[in-house]
C-alpha positions in Angstrom: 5.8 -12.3 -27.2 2.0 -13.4 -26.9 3.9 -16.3 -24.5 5.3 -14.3 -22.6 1.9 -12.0 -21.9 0.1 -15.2 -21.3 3.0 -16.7 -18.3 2.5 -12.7 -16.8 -2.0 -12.9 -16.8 -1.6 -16.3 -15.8 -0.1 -15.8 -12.6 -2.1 -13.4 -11.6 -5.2 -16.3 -12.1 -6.8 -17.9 -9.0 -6.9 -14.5 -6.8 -10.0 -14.1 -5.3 -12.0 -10.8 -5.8 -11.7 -10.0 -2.4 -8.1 -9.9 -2.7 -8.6 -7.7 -6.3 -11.1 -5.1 -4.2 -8.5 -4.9 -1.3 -5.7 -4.4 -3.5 -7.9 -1.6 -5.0 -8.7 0.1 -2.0 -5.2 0.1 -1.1 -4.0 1.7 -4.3 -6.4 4.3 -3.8 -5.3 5.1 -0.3 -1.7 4.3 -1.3 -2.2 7.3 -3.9 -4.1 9.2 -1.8 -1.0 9.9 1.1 0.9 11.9 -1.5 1.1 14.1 1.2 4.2 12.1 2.7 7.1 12.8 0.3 6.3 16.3 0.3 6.1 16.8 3.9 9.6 17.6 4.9 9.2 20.9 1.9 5.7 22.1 3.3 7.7 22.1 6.6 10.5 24.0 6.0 8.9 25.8 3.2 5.4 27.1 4.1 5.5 26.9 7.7 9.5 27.9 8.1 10.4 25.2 10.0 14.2 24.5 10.9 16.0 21.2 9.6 16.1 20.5 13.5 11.7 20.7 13.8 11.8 18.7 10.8 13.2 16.0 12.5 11.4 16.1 15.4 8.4 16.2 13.2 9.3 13.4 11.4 10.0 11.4 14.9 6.7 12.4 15.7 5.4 10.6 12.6 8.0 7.3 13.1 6.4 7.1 16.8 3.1 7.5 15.5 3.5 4.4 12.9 5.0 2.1 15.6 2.1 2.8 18.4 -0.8 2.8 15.3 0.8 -1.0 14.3 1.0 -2.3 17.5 -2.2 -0.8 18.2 -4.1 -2.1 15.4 -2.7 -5.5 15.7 -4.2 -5.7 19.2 -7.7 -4.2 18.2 -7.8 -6.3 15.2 -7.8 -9.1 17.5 -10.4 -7.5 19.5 -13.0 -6.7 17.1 -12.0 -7.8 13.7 -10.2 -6.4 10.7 -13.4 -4.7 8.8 -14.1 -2.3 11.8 -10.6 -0.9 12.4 -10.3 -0.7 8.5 -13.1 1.4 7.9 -12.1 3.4 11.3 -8.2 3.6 9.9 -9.4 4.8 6.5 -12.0 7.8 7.2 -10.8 9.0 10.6 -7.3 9.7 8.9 -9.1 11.1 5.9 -10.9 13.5 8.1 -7.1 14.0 10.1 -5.4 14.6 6.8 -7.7 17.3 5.8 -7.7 18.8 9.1 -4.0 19.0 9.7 -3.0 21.5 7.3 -4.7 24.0 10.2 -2.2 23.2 12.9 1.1 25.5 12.4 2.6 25.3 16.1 5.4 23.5 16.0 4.6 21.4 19.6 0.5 21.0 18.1 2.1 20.0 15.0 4.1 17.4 15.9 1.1 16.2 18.0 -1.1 15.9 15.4 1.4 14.1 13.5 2.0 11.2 15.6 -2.3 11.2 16.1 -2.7 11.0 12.0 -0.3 8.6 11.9 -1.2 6.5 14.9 -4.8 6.0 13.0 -3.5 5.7 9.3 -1.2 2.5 10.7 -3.8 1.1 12.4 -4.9 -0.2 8.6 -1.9 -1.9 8.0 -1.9 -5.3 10.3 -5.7 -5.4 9.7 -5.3 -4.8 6.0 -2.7 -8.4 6.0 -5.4 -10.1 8.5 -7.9 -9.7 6.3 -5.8 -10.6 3.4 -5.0 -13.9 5.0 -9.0 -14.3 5.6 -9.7 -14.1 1.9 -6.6 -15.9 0.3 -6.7 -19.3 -0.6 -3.5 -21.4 1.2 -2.1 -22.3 -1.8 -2.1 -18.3 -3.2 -1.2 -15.8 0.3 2.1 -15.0 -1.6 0.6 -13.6 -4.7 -2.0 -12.2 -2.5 0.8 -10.3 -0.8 2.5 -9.4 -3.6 -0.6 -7.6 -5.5 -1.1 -5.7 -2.2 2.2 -4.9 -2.9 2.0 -4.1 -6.6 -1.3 -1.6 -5.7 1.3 0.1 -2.8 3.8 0.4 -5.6 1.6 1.7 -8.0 0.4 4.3 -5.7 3.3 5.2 -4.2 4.3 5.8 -7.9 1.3 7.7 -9.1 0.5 10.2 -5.5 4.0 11.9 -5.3 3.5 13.1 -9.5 0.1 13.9 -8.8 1.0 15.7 -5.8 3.7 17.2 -7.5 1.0 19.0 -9.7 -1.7 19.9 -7.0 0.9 21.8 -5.4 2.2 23.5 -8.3 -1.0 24.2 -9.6 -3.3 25.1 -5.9 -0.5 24.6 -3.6 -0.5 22.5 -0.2 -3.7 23.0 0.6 -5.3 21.5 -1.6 -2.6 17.7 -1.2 -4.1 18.0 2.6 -7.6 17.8 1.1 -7.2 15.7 -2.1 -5.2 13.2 0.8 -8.0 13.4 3.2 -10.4 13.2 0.6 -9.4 9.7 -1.4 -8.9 8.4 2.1 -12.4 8.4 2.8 -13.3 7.3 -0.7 -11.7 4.3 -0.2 -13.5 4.2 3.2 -16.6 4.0 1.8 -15.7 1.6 -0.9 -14.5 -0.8 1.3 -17.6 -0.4 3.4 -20.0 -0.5 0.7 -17.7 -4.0 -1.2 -16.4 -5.7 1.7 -18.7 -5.5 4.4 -18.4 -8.8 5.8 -22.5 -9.3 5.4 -21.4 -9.4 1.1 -17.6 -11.2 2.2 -18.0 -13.3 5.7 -15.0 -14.8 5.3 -13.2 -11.5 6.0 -14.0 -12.5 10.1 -12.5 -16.0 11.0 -13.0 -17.6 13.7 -10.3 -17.1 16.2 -8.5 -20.5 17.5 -9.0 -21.9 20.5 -5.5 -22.4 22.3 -4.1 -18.8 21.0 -0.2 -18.0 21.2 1.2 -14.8 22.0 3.6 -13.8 19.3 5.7 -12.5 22.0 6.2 -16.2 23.4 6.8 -17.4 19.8 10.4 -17.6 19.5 11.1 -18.5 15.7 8.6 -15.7 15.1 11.3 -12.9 17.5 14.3 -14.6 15.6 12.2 -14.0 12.2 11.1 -10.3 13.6 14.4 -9.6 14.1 16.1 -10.2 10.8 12.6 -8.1 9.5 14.2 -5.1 11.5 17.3 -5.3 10.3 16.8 -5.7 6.6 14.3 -2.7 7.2 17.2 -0.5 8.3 19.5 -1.5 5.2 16.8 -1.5 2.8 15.5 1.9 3.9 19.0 3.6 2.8 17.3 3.5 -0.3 14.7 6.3 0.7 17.6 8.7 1.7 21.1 7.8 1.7 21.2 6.3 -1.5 19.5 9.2 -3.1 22.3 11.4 -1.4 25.1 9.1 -2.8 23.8 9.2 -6.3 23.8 13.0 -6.1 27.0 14.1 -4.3 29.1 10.7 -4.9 28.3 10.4 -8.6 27.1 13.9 -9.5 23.6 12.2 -10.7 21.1 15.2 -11.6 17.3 14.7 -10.1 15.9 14.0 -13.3 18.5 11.0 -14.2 18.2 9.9 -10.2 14.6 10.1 -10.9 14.9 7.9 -13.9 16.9 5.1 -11.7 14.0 4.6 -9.3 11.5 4.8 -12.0 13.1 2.0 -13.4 13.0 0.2 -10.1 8.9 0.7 -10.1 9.0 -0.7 -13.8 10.4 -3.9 -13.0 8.4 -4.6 -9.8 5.2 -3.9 -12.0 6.8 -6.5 -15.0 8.2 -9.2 -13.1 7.6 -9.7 -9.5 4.2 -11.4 -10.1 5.7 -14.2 -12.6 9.0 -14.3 -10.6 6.7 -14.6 -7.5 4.7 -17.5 -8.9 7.9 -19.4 -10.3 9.2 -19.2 -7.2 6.7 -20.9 -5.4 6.5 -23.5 -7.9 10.3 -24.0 -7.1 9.5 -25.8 -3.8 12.1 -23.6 -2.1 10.8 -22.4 1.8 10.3 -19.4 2.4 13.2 -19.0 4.9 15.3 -19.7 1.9 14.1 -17.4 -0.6 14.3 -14.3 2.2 18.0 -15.6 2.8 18.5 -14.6 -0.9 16.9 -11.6 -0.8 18.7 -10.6 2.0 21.9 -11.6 0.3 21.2 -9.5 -3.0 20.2 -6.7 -1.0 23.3 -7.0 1.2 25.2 -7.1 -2.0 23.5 -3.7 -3.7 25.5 -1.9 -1.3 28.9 -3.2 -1.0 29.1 -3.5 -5.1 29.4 0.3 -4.7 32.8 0.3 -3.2 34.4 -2.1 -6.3 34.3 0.9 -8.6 33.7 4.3 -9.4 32.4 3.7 -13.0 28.8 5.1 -12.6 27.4 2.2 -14.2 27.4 0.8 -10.9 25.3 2.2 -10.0 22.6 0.5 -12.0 23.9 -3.0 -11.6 23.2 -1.9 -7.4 19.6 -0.8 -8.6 18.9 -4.6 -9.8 20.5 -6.5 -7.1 18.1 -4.3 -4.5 15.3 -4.3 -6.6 15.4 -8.3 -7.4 16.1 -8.8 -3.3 12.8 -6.9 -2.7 10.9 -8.5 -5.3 12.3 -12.0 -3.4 11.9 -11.1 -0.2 9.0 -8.5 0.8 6.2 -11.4 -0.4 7.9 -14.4 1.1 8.2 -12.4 4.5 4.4 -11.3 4.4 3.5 -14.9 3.6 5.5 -16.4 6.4 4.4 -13.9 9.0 0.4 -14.4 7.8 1.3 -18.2 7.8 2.9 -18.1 11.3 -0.2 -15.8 12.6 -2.8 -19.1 12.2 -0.7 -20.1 15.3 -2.6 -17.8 17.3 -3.5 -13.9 17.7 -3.6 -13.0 13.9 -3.4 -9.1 14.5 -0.4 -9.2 16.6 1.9 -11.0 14.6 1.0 -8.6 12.1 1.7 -5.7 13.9 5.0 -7.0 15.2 5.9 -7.5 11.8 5.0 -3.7 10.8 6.7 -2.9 13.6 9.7 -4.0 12.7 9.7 -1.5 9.9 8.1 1.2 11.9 10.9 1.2 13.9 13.3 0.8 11.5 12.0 4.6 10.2 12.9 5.6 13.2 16.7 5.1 13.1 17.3 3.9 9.9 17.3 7.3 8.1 18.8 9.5 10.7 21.6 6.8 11.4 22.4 6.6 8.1 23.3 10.3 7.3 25.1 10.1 10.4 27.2 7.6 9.4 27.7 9.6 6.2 28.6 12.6 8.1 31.3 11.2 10.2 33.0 8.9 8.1 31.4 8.9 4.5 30.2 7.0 2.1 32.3 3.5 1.7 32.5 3.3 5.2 28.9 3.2 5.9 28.2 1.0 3.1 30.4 -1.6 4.4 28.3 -1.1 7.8 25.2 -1.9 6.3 26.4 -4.8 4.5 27.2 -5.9 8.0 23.7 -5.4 9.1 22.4 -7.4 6.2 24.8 -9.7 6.5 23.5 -10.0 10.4 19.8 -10.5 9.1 21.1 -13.7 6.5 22.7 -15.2 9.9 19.1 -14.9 11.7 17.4 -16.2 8.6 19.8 -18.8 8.6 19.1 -19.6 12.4 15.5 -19.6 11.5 15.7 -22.2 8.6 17.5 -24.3 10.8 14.6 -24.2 13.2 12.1 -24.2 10.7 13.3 -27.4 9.1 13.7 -29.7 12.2 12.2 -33.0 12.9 11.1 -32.7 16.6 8.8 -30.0 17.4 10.5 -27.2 19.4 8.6 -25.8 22.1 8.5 -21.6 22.0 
């Protein structure tokens, strides 16, 4: 046992404490946008919205993350990651707490895609800066303890959430939101100013490359989107599948995911580290990612036994753990080719967009020809992303260099 504790410290070792202070800063802001799960029930709840606003409201907030990622990726490339950072973090603060005032539907979903516009701007400055302060041979862990603090807070905010509303109500998630948002604001200002951390601001290269010229990158971009749209079934099909295919109740559906969070925070670190010690490329280890993932779903329609259903819950989780930090690290890696902030946002694009359709096009699927049917489609889609990994590999792993 003391072994084993000692392999899971260890590979957290040779981080350096700007990465620890960032993945801080994003835990508290993580935990601090409880406000998101809850959003669809203060919308149909406190302000009587329709199902039908809902979703226009919730376009409103998929629109807003695409523009704020491609927006932040340009203006990190402008004036630096620190600046649009510390903008991102306290302007949204400042949004979140001032957004609980707007109850017309049209101002609402307005102010929606404004909040959300600045909140995303964090997200391909937050990975430049990451790439700034790693060292070469550790940008995967890197990525994957910003992903353990995103975990952890996306963990923590909805049960604290959960409680502010029972206990004060809405109200008081808009300000607690708004609130830790600037905290962490301040904290990055006050820990990471690049006078304490120059590093933070490198030097941009000389012969920059668009991202949108870079054609591995596209190929790569693409297979982000469409894992995105299989892996977000998870957020809202899924759920739906374990409830009305399986008869789940919330608390044991709750106690499925929870499980999920538990083995992120136990073994994607270690696996993370093994892994790179493998030798395998990146473009590999996604391609198994993808495949696991890919395979979560279509496992469902080889039985009914319920079990299943756990067995699903490991193959997704394991593909995430694989592939989330070997995608980061490739797109930071690819980004020293040129304009650092725009391959970063194309790569939150990706996902931005893929909240756009994924969710609504899965319960539509759902709706007109059910569950099994529109597992076996988003199998295909994953098995659409392996073939572009697969592409990219090829390309990756050639001799001659290929001109993009």
């Amino acid at each position: 046992m003391a072994h084993l504790f000692k392999l899971y410290f260890d590979s957290f070792k040779g981080l350096s404490k700007e990465v620890w202070w960032l993945a801080l800063i994003t835990l508290i802001n993580r935990a601090g946008t409880m406000v998101i799960p809850f959003l669809s029930l203060y919308l149909t709840e406190d302000l009587n919205f329709t199902l039908t606003d809902v979703g226009w409201v919730m376009s409103a907030f998929g629109l807003g993350s695409v523009v704020g990622s491609w927006l932040g990726g340009k203006l990190t490339d402008k004036i630096g990651a620190y600046k649009i950072m510390v903008f991102s973090l306290i302007v949204s603060g400042f949004l979140f707490v001032g957004i609980q005032y707007v109850t017309d539907f049209t101002y609402l979903c307005l102010s929606i895609f404004i909040l959300i516009t600045v909140a995303d701007l964090f997200r391909p400055a937050l990975f430049v800066a990451l790439n700034s302060y790693s060292k070469p041979e550790n940008k995967t862990r890197s990525v994957t303890l910003i992903r353990l603090a995103i975990n952890l807070g996306f963990s923590a905010g909805p049960a604290v959430g959960g409680m502010i509303i029972v206990g004060i109500g809405y109200g008081g998630l808009f300000w607690v939101d708004g609130i830790t948002c600037v905290l962490a604001g301040l904290l990055f200002v006050k820990i990471l100013n690049p006078k304490k951390a120059p590093v933070a601001e490198e030097k941009e290269v000389v012969n920059r490359q668009s991202a949108y010229t870079d054609r591995k990158y596209l190929i790569f971009v693409i297979a982000i989107l469409l894992y995105a749209l299989v892996f977000m079934q998870y957020f809202s099909t899924i759920p739906l599948y374990y409830k009305e295919g399986h008869h789940l109740t919330e608390f044991q559906i709750g106690i499925l995911f929870a499980g999920n969070g538990l083995l992120i925070f136990l073994l994607e670190m270690p696996m993370v580290k093994w892994l790179e010690n493998s030798g395998r490329s990146k473009e590999y280890l996604m391609i198994i990612g993808a495949i696991l993932t890919g395979a979560s779903f279509i496992i469902l329609n080889m039985t009914d036994w319920t079990g299943v259903l756990v067995v699903g819950l490991f193959l997704i989780t394991f593909g995430e753990m694989i592939f989330f930090p070997f995608s980061n690290a490739f797109a930071m890696e690819r980004s020293n080719l040129g304009n650092k902030g725009e391959y970063m946002a194309l790569y939150m694009m990706a996902f931005s967009f893929a909240h756009i359709f994924s969710h609504n096009g899965g319960m539509q699927l759902i709706d007109n020809f059910g569950f099994d049917t529109t597992w076996l489609i988003v199998t295909g889609l994953s098995s659409a992303s392996v073939i572009l990994l697969l592409v990219l590999r090829s390309k990756m792993k050639g001799n001659k260099t290929i001109e993009n």
